[in-house]
VOGU-3710 file (C-alpha; in Angstrom, 3 decimals, decimal comma):
1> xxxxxxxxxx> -27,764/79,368/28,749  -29,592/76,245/29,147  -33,452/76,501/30,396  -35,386/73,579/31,670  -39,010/73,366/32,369  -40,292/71,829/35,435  -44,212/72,090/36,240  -46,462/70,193/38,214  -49,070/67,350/37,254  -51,972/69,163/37,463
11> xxxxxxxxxx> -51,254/70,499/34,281  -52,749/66,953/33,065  -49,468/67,247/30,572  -48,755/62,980/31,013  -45,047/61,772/31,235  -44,926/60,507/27,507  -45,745/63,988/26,544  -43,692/65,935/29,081  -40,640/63,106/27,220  -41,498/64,882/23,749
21> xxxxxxxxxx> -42,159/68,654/24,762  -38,658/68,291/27,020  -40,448/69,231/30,591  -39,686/67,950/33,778  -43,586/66,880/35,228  -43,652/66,420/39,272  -46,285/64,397/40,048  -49,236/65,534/42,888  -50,563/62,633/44,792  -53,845/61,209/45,009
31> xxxxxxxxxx> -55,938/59,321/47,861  -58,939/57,313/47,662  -59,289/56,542/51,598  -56,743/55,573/53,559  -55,011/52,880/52,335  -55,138/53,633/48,459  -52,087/56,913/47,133  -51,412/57,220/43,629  -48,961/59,351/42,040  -51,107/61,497/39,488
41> xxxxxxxxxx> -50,554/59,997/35,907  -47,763/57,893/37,193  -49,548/54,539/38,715  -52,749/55,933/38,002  -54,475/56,780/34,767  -56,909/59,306/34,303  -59,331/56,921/32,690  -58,868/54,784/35,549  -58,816/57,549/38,272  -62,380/58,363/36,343
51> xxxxxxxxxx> -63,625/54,669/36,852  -62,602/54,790/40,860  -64,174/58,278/41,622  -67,555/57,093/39,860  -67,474/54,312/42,290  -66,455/56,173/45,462  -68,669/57,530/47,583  -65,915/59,684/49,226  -64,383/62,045/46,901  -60,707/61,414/46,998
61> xxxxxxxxxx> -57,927/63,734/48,101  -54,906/65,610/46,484  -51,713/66,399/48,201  -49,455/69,287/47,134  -46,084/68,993/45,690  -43,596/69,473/48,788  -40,391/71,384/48,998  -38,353/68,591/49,676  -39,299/66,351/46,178  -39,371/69,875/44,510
71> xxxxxxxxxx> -35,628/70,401/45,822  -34,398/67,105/44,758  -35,865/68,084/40,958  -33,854/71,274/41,349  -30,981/69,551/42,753  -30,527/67,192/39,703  -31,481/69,778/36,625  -29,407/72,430/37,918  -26,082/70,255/38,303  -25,127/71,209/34,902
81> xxxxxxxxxx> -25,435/75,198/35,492  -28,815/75,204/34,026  -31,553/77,610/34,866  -34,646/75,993/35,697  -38,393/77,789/35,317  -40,904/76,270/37,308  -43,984/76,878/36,635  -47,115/75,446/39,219  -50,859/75,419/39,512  -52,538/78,833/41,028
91> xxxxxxxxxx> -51,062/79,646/44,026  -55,236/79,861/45,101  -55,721/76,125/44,705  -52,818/74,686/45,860  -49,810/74,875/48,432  -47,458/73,730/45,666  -46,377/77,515/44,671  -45,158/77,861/48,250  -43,622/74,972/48,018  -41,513/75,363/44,700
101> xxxxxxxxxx> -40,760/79,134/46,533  -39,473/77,157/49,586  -37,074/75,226/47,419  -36,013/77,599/45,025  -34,592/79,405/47,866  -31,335/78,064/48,035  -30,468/78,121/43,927  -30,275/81,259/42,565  -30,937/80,160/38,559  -34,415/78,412/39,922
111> xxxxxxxxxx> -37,254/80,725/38,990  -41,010/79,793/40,090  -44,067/81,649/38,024  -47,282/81,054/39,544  -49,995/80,165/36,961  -52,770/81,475/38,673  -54,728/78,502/36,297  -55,243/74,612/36,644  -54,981/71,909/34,287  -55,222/73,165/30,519
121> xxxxxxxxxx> -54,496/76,926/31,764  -51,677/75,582/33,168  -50,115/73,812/30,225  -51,101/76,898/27,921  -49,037/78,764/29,770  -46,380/75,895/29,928  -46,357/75,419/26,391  -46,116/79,632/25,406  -42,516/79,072/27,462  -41,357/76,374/25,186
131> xxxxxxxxxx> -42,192/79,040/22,157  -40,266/81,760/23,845  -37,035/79,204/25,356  -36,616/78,982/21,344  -37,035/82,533/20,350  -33,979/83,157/22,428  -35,407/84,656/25,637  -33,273/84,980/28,497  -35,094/83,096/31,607  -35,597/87,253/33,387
141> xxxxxxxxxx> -37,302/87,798/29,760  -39,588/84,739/29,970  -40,630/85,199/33,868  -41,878/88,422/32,628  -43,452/88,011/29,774  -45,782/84,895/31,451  -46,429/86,939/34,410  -48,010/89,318/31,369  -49,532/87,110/29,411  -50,710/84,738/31,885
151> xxxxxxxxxx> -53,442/87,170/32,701  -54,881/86,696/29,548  -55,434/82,642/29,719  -59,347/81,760/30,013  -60,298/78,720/31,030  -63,963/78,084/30,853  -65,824/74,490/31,167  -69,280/73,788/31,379  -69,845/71,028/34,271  -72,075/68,036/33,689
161> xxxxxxxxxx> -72,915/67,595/37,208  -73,064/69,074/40,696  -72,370/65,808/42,300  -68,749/66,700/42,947  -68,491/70,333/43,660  -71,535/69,160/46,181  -68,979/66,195/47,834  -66,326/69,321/47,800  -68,505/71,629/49,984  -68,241/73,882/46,884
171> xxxxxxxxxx> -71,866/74,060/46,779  -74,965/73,445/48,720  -76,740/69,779/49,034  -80,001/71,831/48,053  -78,563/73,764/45,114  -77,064/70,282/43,841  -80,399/68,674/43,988  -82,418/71,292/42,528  -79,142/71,834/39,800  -79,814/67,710/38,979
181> xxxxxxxxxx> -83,582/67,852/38,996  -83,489/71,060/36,519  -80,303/69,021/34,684  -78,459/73,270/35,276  -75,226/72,719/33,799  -72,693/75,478/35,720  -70,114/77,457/34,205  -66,838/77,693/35,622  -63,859/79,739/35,060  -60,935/80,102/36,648
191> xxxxxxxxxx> -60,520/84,087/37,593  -57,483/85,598/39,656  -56,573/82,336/40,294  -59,881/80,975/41,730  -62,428/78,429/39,960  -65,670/80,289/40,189  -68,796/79,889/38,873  -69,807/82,590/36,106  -73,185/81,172/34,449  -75,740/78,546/34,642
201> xxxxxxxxxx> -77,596/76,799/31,650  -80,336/74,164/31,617  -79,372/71,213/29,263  -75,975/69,883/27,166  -76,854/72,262/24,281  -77,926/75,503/26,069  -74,633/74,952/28,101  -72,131/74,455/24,977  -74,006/77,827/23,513  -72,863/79,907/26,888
211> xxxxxxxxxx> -69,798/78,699/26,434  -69,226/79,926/22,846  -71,454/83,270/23,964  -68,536/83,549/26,917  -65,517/82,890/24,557  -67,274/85,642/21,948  -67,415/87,955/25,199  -63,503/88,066/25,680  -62,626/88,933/21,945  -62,469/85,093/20,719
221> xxxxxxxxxx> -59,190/82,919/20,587  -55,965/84,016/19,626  -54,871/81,440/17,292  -51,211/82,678/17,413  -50,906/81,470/21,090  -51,396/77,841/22,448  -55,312/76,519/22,799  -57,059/73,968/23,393  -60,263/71,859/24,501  -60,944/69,411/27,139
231> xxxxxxxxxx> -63,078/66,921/28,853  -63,406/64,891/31,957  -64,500/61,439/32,414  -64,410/57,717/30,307  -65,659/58,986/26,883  -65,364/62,183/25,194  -68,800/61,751/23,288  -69,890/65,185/24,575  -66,608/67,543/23,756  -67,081/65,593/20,015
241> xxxxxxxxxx> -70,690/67,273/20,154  -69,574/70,641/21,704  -66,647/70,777/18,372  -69,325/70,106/16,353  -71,534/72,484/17,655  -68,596/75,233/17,938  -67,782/75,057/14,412  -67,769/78,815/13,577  -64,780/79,372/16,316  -62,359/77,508/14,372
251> xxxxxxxxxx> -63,547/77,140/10,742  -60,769/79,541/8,863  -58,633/79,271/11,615  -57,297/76,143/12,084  -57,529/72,263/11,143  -56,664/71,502/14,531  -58,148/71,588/17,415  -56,195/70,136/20,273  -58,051/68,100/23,219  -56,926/66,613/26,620
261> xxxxxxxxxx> -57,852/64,828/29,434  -58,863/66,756/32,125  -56,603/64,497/35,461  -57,104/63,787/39,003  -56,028/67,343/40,157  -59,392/69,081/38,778  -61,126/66,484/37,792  -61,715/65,165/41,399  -64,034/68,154/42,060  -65,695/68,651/38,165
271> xxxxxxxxxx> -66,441/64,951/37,917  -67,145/63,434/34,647  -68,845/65,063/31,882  -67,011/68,147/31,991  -66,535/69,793/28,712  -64,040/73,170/28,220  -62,231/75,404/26,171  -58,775/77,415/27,088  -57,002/80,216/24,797  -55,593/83,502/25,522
281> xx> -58,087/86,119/24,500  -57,308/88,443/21,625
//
C-alpha cells in the first residue's frame, strides 16, 4: 500500500525540499497587520519574513491550518486508495492537530500523529517516517512507532534576544529589559509539547556551552536517527560559531551536520539570532 506524507509548514521543510523528500507541505499563514497575509514559505521567504519582523513594531500573527484546506489535501492524495499520515506541529502550540483530526474524520486510511514539537522537531520526526515508509512498515506500524519515538526528540535553542518572547507576552517587559541589559541568553526547549524555558546564560559563548552541557545531560545524539541544527534570522554567522565551538559532539560521528532555517511559525516569537540543536537522545 501506498503512504503519503502530508505535514504542516511549521516544520520550516520549504516546497523545493518537500518536491525531493516526496511530502505533501500545507502551508500556515502569516499576518503583518491587517492588510499584509502570506502563505508561510510560499509568497514569503524566511529571509524576507526575517527582514519584515525586524522592522515591525507589531509582532505578526500565525493562523492554523483549517479543516477545510486540510480536507481538500486529503481529498486529492487519497483518490488513488492511498493512505495518507499526517503529521502536524504540537497539538500545545497550535489548533492545526484539531484541525487535521476534524478532516481525517470522514477517510478512514487518513492517520494524524501529533508531534508534540515545532519546526526542526517536527521535520525529525517527519523525516524518521520516510526511513520507516521504506523499511516496509505498514501505516498502523509507523503511527506507533512515532508516537514512541517522538518522545525522545529534543529540541533545544539558545535565544539571542528577549525582544520577541517580550512582544508575545511570553515574558515580562522587566525581565526583557534586565535579560538585554545583562545580554542573558534563555534556553528553550520544547517539553510535552510546550516551548519552555529550561536555563539562562550571560553572553553568546556561555550560552552555546549550556547548550552542549544540556545535549550531554540527555545521553548525547543518536546519530542513527535524523538531526540537525538551526538558526533564525538574515545570517547564520552565530550557528557557524556554535559548530565550531561544538566540535567534540560530532567529530567521529559524522561529516555532516545538517542546518535549517528556523520559518515564520517559530521564528515570529524567537526572533533573530536564535541558534539550536535537535536529535533524538540515545
Amino acid at each position: 500500500m501506498n503512504i503519503k506524507i502530508v505535514i504542516d509548514s511549521a516544520s520550516d521543510i520549504s516546497l523545493e525540499e518537500a518536491e525531493k523528500l516526496g511530502v505533501t507541505v500545507i502551508p500556515m499563514s502569516i499576518s503583518f497587520g491587517f492588510n499584509e497575509e502570506y502563505y508561510d514559505g510560499v509568497d514569503i521567504t524566511p529571509h524576507r519574513f526575517y527582514e519584515k519582523l525586524i522592522e515591525s513594531d507589531e509582532l505578526p500573527k500565525t493562523s492554523q491550518i483549517n479543516a477545510f484546506r486540510f480536507n481538500e489535501v486529503f481529498k486529492e492524495l487519497t483518490s488513488d486508495g492511498s493512505d495518507v499520515l499526517v503529521i502536524t506541529i504540537s497539538s500545545k502550540l497550535s489548533g492545526t492537530y484539531t484541525s487535521a483530526l476534524q478532516a481525517a474524520e470522514k477517510y478512514g486510511n487518513v492517520h494524524v500523529v501529533d508531534s508534540l514539537n515545532a519546526c526542526i522537531g517536527e521535520r525529525l520526526l517527519c523525516l524518521y517516517a520516510l526511513e520507516l515508509i521504506k523499511k516496509g512498515l505498514s501505516i498502523e506500524e509507523i503511527v506507533e512507532e512515532l508516537n514512541e519515538k517522538k518522545k525522545k526528540i529534543n529540541l533545544i535553542a539558545v535565544v539571542n534576544t528577549l525582544e520577541y518572547l517580550k512582544k508575545g507576552g511570553r515574558v515580562s517587559s522587566a525581565v526583557a529589559f534586565a535579560g538585554e541589559a545583562f545580554s542573558i541568553k534563555p534556553v528553550l526547549s520544547v517539553i510535552d509539547g510546550e516551548v519552555k524555558m529550561i536555563g539562562k546564560a550571560v553572553g553568546s559563548k556561555r550560552g552555546n556551552n549550556l547548550l552542549n552541557t544540556l545535549v550531554a545531560k540527555k545521553g548525547g545524539i543518536d546519530f542513527s536517527m535524523p538531526y540537525g541544527v538551526i538558526w533564525s534570522g538574515l545570517d547564520n554567522t552565530m550557528l557557524q560559531k556554535y559548530i565550531k565551538d561544538s566540535a567534540h559532539l560530532w567529530e567521529e560521528h559524522t561529516d555532516t551536520i545538517p542546518a535549517y532555517i528556523i520559518g515564520s511559525t517559530i521564528g515570529t516569537h524567537v526572533g533573530p539570532g536564535a541558534i539550536g540543536v535537535a536529535f533524538f537522545e540515545k
